[in-house]
GUKEBA-779539 format. One record per residue (C-alpha): residue number from 0; residue in three letters; z, x, y. Coordinates in steps of 0.25 Angstrom, whole numbers, plus 5000, padded with zeros to 4 digits. Last residue first. Example, Ala and Ser with C-alpha at 12.3 -4.5 7.8 and 13.67 -1.06 7.14 Angstrom:
REM residues 2
ATOM; num; residuo; Z; X; Y
ATOM; 1; SER; 5029; 5055; 4996
ATOM; 0; ALA; 5031; 5049; 4982
REM end
This chain:
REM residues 466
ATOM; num; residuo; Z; X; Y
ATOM; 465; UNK; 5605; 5098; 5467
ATOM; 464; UNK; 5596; 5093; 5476
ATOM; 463; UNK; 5590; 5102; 5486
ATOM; 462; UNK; 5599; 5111; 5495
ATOM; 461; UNK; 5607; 5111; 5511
ATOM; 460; UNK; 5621; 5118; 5511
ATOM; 459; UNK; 5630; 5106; 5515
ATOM; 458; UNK; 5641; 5111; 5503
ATOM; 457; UNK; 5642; 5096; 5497
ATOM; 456; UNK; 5627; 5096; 5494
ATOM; 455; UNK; 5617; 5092; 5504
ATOM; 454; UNK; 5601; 5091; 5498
ATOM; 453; UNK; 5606; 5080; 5488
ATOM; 452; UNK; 5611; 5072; 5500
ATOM; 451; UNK; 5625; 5065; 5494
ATOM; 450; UNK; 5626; 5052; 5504
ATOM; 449; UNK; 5640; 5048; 5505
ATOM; 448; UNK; 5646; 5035; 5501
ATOM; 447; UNK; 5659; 5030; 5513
ATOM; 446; UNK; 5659; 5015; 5508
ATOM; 445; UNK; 5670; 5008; 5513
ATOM; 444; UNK; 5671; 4996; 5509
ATOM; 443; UNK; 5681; 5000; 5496
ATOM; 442; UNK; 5675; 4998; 5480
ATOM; 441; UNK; 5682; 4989; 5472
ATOM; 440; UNK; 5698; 4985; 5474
ATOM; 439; UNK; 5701; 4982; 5458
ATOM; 438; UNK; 5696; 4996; 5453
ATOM; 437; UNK; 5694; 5004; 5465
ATOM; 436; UNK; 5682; 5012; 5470
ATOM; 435; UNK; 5678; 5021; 5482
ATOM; 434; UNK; 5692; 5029; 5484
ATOM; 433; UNK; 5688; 5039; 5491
ATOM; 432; UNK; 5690; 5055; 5486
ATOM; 431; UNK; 5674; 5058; 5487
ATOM; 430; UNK; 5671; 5045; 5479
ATOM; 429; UNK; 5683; 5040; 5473
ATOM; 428; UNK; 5682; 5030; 5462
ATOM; 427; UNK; 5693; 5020; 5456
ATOM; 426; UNK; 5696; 5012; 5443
ATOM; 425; UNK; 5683; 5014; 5434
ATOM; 424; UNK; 5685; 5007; 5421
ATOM; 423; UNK; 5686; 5011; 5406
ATOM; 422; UNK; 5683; 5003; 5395
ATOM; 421; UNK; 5671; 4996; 5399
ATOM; 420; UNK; 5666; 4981; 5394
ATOM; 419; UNK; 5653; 4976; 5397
ATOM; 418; UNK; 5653; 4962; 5401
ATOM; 417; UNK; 5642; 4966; 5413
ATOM; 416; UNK; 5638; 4980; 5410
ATOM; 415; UNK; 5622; 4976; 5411
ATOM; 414; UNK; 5626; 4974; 5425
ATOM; 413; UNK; 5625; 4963; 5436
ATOM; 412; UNK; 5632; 4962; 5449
ATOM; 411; UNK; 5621; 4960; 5460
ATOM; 410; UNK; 5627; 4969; 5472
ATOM; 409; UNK; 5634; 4979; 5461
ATOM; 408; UNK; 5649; 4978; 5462
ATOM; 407; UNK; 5651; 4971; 5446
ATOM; 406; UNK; 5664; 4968; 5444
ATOM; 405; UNK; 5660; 4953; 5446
ATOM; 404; UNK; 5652; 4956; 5434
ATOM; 403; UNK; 5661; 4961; 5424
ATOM; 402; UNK; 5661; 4972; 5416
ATOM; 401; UNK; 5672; 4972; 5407
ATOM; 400; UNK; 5685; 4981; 5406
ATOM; 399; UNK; 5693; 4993; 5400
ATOM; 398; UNK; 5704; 5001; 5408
ATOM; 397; UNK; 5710; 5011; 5399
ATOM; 396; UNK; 5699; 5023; 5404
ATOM; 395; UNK; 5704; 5018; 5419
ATOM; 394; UNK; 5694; 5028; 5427
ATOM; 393; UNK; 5696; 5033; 5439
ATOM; 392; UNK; 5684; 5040; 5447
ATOM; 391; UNK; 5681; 5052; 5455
ATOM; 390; UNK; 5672; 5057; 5465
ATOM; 389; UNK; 5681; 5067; 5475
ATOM; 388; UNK; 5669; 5076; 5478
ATOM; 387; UNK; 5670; 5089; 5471
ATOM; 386; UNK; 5676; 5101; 5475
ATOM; 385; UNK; 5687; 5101; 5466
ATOM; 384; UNK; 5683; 5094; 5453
ATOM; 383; UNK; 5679; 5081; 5448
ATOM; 382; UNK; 5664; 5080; 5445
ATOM; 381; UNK; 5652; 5075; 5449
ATOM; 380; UNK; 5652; 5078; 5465
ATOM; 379; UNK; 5652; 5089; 5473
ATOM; 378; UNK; 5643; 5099; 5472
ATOM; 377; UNK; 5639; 5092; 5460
ATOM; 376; UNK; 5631; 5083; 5467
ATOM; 375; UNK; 5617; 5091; 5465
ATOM; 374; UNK; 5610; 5079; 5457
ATOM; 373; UNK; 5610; 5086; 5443
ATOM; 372; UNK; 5624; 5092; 5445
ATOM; 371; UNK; 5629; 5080; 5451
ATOM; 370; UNK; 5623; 5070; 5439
ATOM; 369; UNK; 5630; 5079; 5428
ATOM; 368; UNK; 5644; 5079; 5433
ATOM; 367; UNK; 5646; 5061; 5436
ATOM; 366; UNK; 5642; 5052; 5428
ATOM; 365; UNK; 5636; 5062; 5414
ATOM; 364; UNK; 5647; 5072; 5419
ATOM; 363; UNK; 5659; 5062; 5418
ATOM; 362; UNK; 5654; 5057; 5405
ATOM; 361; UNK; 5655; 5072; 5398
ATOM; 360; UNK; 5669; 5074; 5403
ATOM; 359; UNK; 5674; 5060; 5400
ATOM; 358; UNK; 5670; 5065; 5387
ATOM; 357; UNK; 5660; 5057; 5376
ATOM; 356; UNK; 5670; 5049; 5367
ATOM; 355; UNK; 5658; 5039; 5363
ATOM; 354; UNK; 5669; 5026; 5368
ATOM; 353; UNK; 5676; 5030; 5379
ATOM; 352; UNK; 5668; 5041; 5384
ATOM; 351; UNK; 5653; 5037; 5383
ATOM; 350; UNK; 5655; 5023; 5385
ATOM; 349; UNK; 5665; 5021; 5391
ATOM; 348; UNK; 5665; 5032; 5401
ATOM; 347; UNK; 5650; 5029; 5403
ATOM; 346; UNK; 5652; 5013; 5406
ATOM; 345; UNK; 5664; 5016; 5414
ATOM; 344; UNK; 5656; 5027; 5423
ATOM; 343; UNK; 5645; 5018; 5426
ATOM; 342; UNK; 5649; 5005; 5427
ATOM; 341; UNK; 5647; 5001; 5440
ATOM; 340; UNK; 5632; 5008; 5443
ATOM; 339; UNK; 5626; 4997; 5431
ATOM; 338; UNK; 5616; 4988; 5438
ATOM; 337; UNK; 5604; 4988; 5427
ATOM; 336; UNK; 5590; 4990; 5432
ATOM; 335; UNK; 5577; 4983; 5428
ATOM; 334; UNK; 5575; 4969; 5436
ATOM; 333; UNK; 5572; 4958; 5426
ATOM; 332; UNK; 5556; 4956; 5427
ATOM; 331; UNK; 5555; 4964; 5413
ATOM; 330; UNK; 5565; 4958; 5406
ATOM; 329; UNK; 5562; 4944; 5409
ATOM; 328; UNK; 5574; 4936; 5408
ATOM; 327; UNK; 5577; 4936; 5423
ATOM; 326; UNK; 5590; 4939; 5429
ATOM; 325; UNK; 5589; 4952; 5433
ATOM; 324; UNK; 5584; 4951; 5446
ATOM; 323; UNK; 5592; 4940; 5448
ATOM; 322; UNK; 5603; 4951; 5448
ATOM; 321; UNK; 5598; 4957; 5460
ATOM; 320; UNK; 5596; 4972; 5458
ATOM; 319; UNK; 5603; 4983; 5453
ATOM; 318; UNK; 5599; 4996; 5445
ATOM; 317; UNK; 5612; 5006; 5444
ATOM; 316; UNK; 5603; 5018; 5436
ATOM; 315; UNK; 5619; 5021; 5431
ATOM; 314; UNK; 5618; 5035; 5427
ATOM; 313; UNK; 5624; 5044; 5417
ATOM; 312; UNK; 5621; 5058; 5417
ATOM; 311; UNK; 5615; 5070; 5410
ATOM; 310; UNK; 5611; 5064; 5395
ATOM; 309; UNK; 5607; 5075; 5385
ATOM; 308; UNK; 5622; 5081; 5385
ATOM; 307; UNK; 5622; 5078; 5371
ATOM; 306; UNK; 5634; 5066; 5372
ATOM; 305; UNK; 5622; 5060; 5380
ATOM; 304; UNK; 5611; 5061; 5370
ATOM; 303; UNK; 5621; 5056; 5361
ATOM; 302; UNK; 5625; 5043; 5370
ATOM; 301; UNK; 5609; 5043; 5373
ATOM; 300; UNK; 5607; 5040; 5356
ATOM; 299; UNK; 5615; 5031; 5355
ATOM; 298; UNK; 5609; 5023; 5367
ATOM; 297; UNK; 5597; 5025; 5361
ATOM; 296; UNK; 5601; 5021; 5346
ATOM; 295; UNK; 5607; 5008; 5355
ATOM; 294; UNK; 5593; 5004; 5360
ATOM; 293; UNK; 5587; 5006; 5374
ATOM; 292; UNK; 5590; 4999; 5388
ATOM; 291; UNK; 5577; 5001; 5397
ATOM; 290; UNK; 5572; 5011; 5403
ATOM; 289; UNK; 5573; 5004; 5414
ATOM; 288; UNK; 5585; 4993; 5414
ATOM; 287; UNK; 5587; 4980; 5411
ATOM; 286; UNK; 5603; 4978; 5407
ATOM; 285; UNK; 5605; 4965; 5418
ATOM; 284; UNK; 5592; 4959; 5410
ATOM; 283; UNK; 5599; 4955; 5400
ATOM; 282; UNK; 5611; 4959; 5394
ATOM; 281; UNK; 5608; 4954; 5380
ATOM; 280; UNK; 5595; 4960; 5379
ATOM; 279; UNK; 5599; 4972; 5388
ATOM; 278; UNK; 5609; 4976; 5379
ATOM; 277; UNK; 5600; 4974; 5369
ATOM; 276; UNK; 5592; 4986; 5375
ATOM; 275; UNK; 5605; 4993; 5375
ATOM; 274; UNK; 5616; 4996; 5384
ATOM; 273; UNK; 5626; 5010; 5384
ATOM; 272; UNK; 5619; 5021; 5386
ATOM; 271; UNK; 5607; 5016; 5395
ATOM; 270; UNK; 5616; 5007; 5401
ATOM; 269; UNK; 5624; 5019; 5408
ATOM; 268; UNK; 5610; 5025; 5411
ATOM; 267; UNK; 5608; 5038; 5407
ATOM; 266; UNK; 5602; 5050; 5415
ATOM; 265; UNK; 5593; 5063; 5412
ATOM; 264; UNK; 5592; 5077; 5417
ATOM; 263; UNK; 5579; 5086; 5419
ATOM; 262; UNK; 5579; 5101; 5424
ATOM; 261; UNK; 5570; 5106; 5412
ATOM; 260; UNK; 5575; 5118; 5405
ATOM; 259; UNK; 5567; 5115; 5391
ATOM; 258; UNK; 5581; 5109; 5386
ATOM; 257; UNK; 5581; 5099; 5397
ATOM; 256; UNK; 5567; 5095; 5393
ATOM; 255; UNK; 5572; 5093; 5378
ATOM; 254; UNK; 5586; 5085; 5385
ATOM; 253; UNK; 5574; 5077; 5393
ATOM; 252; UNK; 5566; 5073; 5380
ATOM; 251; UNK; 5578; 5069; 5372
ATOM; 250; UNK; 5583; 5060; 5384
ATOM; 249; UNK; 5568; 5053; 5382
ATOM; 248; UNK; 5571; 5053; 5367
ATOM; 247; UNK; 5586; 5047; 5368
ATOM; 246; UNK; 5581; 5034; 5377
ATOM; 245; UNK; 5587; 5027; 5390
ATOM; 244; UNK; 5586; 5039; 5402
ATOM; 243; UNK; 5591; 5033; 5413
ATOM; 242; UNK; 5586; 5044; 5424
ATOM; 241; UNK; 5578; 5056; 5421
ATOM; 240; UNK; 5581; 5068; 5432
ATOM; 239; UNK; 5571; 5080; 5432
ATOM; 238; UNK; 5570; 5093; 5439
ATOM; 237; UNK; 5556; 5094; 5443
ATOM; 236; UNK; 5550; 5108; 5438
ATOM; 235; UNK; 5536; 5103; 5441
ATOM; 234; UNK; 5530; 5105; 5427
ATOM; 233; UNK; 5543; 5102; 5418
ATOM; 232; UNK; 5544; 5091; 5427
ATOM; 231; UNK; 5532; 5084; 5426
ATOM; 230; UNK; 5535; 5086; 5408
ATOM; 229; UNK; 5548; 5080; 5410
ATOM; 228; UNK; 5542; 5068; 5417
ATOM; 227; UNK; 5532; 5064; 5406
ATOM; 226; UNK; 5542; 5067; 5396
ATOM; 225; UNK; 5553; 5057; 5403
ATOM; 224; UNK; 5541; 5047; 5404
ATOM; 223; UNK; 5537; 5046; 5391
ATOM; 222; UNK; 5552; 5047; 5385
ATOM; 221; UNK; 5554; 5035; 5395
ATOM; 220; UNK; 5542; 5026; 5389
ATOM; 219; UNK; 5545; 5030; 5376
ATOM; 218; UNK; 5558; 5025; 5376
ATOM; 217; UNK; 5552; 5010; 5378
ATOM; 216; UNK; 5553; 5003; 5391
ATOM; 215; UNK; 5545; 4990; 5388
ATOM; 214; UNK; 5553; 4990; 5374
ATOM; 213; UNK; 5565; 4988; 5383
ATOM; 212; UNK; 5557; 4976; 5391
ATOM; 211; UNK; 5556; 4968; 5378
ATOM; 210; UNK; 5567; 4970; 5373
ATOM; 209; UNK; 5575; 4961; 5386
ATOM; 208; UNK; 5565; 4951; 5383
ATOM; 207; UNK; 5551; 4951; 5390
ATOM; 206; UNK; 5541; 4950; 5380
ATOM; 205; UNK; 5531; 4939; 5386
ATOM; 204; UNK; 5520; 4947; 5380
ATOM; 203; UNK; 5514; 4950; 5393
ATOM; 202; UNK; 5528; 4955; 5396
ATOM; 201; UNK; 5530; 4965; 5387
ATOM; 200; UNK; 5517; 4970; 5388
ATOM; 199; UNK; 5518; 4973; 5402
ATOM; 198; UNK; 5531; 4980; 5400
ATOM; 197; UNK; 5525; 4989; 5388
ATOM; 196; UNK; 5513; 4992; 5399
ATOM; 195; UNK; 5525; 4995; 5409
ATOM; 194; UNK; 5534; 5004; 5401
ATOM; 193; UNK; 5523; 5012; 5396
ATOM; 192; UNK; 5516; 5015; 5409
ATOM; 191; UNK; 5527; 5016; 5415
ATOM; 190; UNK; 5534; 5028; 5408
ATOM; 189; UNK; 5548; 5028; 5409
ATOM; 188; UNK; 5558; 5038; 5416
ATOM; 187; UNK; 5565; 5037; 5429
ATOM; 186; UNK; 5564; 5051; 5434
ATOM; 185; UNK; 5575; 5056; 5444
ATOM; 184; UNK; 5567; 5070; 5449
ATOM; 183; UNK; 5576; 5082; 5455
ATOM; 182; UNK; 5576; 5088; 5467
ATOM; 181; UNK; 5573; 5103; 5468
ATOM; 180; UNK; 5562; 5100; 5480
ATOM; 179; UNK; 5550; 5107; 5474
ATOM; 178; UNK; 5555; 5100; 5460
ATOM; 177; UNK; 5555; 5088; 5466
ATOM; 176; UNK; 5541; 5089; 5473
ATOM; 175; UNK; 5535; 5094; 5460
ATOM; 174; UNK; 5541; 5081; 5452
ATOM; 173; UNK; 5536; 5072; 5463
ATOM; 172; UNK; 5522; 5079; 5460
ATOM; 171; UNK; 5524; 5075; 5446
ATOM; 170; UNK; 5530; 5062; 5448
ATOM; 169; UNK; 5520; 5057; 5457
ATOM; 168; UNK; 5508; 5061; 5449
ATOM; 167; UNK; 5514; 5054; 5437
ATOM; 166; UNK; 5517; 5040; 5444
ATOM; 165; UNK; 5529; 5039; 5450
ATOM; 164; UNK; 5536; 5024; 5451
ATOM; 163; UNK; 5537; 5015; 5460
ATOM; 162; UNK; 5549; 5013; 5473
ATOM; 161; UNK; 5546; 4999; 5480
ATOM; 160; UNK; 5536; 5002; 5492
ATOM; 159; UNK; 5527; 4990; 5486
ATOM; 158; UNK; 5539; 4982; 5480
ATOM; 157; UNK; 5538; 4981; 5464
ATOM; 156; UNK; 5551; 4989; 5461
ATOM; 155; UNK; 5554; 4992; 5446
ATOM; 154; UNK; 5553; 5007; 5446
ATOM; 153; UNK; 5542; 5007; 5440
ATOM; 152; UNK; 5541; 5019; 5427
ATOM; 151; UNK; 5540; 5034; 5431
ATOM; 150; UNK; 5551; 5031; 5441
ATOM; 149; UNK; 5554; 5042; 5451
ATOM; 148; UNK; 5568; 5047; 5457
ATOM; 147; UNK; 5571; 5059; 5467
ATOM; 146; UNK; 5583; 5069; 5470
ATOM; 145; UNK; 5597; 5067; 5476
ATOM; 144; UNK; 5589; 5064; 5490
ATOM; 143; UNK; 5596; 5073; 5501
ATOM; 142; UNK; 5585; 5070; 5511
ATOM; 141; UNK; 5579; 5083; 5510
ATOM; 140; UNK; 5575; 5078; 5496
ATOM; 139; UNK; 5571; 5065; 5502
ATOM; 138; UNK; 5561; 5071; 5512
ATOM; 137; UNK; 5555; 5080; 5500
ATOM; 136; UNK; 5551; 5069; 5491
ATOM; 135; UNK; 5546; 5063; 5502
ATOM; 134; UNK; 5530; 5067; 5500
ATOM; 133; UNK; 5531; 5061; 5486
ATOM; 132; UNK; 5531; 5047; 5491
ATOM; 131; UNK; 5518; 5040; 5487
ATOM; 130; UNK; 5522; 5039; 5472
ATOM; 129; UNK; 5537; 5038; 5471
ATOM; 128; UNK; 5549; 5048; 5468
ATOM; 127; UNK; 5562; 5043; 5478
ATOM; 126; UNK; 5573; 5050; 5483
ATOM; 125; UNK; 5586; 5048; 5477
ATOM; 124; UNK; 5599; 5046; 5483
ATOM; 123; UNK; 5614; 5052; 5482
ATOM; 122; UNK; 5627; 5044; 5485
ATOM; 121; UNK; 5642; 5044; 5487
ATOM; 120; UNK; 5651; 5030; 5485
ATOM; 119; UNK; 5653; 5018; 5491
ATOM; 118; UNK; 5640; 5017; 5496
ATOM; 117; UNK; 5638; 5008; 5510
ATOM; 116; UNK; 5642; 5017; 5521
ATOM; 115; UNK; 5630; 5025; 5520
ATOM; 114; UNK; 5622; 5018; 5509
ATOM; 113; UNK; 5611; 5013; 5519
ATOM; 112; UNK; 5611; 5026; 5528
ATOM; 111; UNK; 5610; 5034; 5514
ATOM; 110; UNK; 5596; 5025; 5511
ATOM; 109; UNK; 5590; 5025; 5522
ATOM; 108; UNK; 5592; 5040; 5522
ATOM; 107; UNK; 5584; 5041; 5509
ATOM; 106; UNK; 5574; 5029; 5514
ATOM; 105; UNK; 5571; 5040; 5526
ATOM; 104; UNK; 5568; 5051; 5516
ATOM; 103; UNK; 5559; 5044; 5506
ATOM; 102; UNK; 5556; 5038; 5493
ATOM; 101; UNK; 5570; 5030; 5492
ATOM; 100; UNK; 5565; 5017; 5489
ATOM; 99; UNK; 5561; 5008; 5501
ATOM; 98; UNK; 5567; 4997; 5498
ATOM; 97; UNK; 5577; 5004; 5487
ATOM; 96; UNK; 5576; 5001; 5474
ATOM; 95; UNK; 5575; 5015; 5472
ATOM; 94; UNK; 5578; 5029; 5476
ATOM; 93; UNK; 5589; 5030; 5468
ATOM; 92; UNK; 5604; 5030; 5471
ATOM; 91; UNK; 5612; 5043; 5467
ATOM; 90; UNK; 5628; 5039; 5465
ATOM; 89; UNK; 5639; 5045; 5467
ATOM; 88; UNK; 5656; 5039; 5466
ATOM; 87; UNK; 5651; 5032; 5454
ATOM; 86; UNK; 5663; 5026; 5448
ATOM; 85; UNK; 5659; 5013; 5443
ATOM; 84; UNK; 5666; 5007; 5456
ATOM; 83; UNK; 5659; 5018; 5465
ATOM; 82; UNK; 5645; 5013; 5458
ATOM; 81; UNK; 5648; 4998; 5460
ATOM; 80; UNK; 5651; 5002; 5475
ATOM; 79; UNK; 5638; 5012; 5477
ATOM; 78; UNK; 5629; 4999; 5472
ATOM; 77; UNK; 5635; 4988; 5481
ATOM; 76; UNK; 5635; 4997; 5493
ATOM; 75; UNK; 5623; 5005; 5491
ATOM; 74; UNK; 5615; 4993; 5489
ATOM; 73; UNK; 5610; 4984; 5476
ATOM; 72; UNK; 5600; 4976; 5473
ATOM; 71; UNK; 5601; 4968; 5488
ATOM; 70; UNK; 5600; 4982; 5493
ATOM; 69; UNK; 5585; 4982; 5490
ATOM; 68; UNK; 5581; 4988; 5504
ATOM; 67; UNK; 5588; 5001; 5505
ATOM; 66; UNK; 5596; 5002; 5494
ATOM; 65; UNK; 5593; 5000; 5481
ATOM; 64; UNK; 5606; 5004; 5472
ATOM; 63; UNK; 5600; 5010; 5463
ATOM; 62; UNK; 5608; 5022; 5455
ATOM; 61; UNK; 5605; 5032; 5448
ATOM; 60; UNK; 5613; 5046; 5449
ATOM; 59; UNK; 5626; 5039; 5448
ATOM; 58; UNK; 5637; 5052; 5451
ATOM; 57; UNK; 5651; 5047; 5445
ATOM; 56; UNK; 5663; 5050; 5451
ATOM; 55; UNK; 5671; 5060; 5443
ATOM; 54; UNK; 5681; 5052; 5433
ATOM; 53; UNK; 5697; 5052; 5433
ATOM; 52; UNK; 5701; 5046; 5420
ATOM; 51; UNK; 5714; 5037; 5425
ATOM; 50; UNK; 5727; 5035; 5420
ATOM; 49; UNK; 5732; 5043; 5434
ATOM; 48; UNK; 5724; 5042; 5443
ATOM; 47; UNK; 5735; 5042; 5456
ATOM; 46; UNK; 5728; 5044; 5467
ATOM; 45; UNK; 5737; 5052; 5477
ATOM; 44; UNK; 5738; 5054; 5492
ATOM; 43; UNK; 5743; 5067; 5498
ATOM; 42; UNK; 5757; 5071; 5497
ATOM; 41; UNK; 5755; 5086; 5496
ATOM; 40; UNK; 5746; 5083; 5484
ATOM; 39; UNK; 5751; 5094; 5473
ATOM; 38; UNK; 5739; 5093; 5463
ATOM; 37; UNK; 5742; 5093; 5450
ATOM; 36; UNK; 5734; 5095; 5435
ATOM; 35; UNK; 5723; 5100; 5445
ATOM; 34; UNK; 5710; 5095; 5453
ATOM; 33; UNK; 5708; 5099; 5467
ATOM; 32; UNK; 5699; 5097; 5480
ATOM; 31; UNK; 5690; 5086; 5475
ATOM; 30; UNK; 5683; 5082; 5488
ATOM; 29; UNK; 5684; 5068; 5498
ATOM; 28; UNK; 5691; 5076; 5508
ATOM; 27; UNK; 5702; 5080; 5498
ATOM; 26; UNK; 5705; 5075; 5483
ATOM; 25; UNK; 5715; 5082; 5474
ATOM; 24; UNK; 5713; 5078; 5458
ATOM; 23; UNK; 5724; 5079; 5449
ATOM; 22; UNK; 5722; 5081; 5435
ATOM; 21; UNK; 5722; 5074; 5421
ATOM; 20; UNK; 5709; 5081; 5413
ATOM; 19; UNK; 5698; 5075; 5408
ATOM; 18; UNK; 5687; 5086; 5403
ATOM; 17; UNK; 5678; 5097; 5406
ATOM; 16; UNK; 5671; 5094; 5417
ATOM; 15; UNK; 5681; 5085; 5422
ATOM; 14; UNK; 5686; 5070; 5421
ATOM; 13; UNK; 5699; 5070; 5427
ATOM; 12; UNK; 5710; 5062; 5421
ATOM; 11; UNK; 5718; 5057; 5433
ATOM; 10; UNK; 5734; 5062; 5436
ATOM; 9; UNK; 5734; 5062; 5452
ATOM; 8; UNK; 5721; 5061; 5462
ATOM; 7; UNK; 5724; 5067; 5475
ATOM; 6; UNK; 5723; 5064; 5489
ATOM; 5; UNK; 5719; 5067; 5503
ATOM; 4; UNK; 5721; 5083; 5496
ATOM; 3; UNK; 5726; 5095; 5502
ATOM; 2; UNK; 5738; 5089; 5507
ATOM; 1; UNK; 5747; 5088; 5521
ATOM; 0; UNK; 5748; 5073; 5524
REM end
């Protein structure tokens, strides 16, 4: 076969920059090498997408998929398959639940030697802020670390090496070092010492419905925080990430730093824009989460944060564990994180394109665009153009259906999304021009996830993050 593409993909709506637009896309050596109204193939293979909305692969900058040591939550093989079938063609997994948690340069490495051959589809990590470890920061930047991740509230773990979270010290010389390096800063934020005095209460008073733990996590407790962490950064110059953001004023509070020239960018959760504390109620402990699901005038009020441009991405924050672990009627003892990798991309369409009319345009960026220029991926990934990686997805717009639990490819098959109906469906991904994903055949054996060093971009020449 004489042709300058392995193969091309014929008639799909491709979802750029500037719009949806029916083109042909010509794929070579795993790279976007072309995109016209038609490309002559000189016989090479062809995909034929036709009826299909053509989506860039989405980039999950907040996953936990726990290994080494806790992959009997969830491992790089179960997690990296559900996120390949929602579409997620790279994700970014925290530096916790693992056992030992990502805190220095050798777990790093651990880490890639374990998901080499196992992920379905590529793959970033984060390194580690916690008390004791401030002298690796710099190893797991020249590591290729995507960039770091503290908790200003417990992370959750009890275990004596388990990851903790930063006390105030900690964070402002972590912010120093981070800003020395030109990483950037992953800030889970909620103030501590609110959230577990209310916690304590709580449970004292044999308060332990699912209400009871939301008031536990009040807005307060994340607006604190958020303003406490702006304000260290604003003395170090620490470029700043908040992840899961759940409430209008603490996103307020980061759009008015933003507007002062602060480096700072925010995330929200699928089920932080969809769910609602009586959600949770009825759902049960399957929808707990940190912060905590809020009421429907703050989810309103994200949806018109996000159609402001206040919101910068989408992320999952894919929490699994054991369902037992979730089973208890206790609130507070019920493990907090909600499994929702899978649904990612379907849910956002649906939502935010399907029913509020928000462009495709504007939905690819928050998945996909607006996490690689934050994260230095955009070299070659985000979007779909020549030069990019060959990250795409096909999406049936016409094909409505329910979540069910067998469909489920997480380890421990639970979800807050379970019975939830969707009105758009994911049919196939490609990760760098292979086929990762099919609707009815599932994700194939072969596993062929690269590692993407944030210190190496696609060109080889050597730089710090982004």
């Amino acid at each position: 076969m004489n042709s300058e593409f392995d193969f091309i993909v014929r008639n799909g709506n491709l979802v750029q920059q500037s719009g949806v637009f029916k083109l042909d896309m010509g794929i070579r050596d795993g790279c976007i090498t072309a995109i016209e109204p038609r490309l002559e193939g000189g016989g090479c293979p062809e995909v034929d997408a036709a009826g299909m909305t053509v989506m860039p692969g989405g980039i999950d900058v907040h996953v936990h998929l726990n290994e080494p040591g806790m992959g009997h939550w969830e491992g790089f093989r179960t997690g990296s398959a559900s996120l390949a079938a929602g579409g997620t063609t790279t994700y970014a997994d925290m530096p916790l639940n693992g056992r030992p948690p990502t805190v220095t340069a050798k777990t790093l490495h651990h880490k890639i030697e374990l998901a080499e051959g196992n992920s379905a589809v590529d793959y970033a990590l984060w390194g580690g802020l916690m008390p004791g470890y401030l002298d690796r920061l710099d190893e797991l930047a020249g590591a290729g670390a995507i960039g770091f991740k503290a908790f200003m509230s417990s992370p959750g773990m009890t275990g004596e090496d388990d990851f903790r979270e930063v006390d105030d010290q900690t964070l402002l010389l972590g912010m120093e070092a981070i800003a020395r390096l030109g990483g950037i800063l992953a800030l889970h934020a909620e103030n501590e010492e609110m959230v577990s005095a209310l916690a304590e209460e709580a449970r004292q008073a044999g308060r332990t419905g699912a209400y009871d733990y939301s008031a536990s996590r009040p807005v307060e407790a994340e607006v604190e925080a958020v303003k406490r962490a702006l304000t260290y950064a604003k003395q170090t110059g620490c470029r700043l990430h908040f992840v899961h953001m759940s409430s209008v004023e603490a996103l307020a509070v980061i759009t008015a730093a933003k507007r002062q020239g602060m480096d700072v960018t925010s995330e929200v959760c699928t089920h932080h824009l969809i769910l609602t504390e009586d959600d949770l109620a009825v759902i049960g402990p399957a929808a707990k989460c940190a912060p905590p699901l809020r009421n429907q005038a703050e989810i309103d009020g994200l949806w018109e944060a996000l159609v402001r441009g206040e919101i910068d991405m989408i992320a999952s924050d894919h929490s699994p564990c054991p369902t037992e672990l979730k089973a208890s009627e206790n609130f507070f003892e019920a493990w907090g994180g909600v499994s929702g990798a899978q649904h990612r991309m379907e849910l956002m369409i649906d939502e935010a394109y399907l029913k509020r009319g928000i462009p495709l345009s504007k939905v690819a960026e928050l998945l996909s665009g607006a996490p690689a220029d934050r994260f230095g991926l955009s070299e070659r990934k985000g979007r779909l153009a020549a030069g990019q990686d060959a990250d795409f997805v096909f999406i049936d717009l016409e094909h409505s259906y329910r979540v069910e639990r067998a469909e489920l490819l997480y380890l421990h098959p639970h979800s807050p999304f379970i019975g939830r109906g969707i009105d758009c469906k994911v049919m196939a991904t490609y990760c760098r021009g292979n086929l990762v994903y099919a609707a009815g055949s599932g994700v194939p054996e072969g596993r062929e996830g690269f590692f993407l060093s944030a210190s190496i971009p696609k060109t080889g020449e050597k730089k710090v993050f982004g």
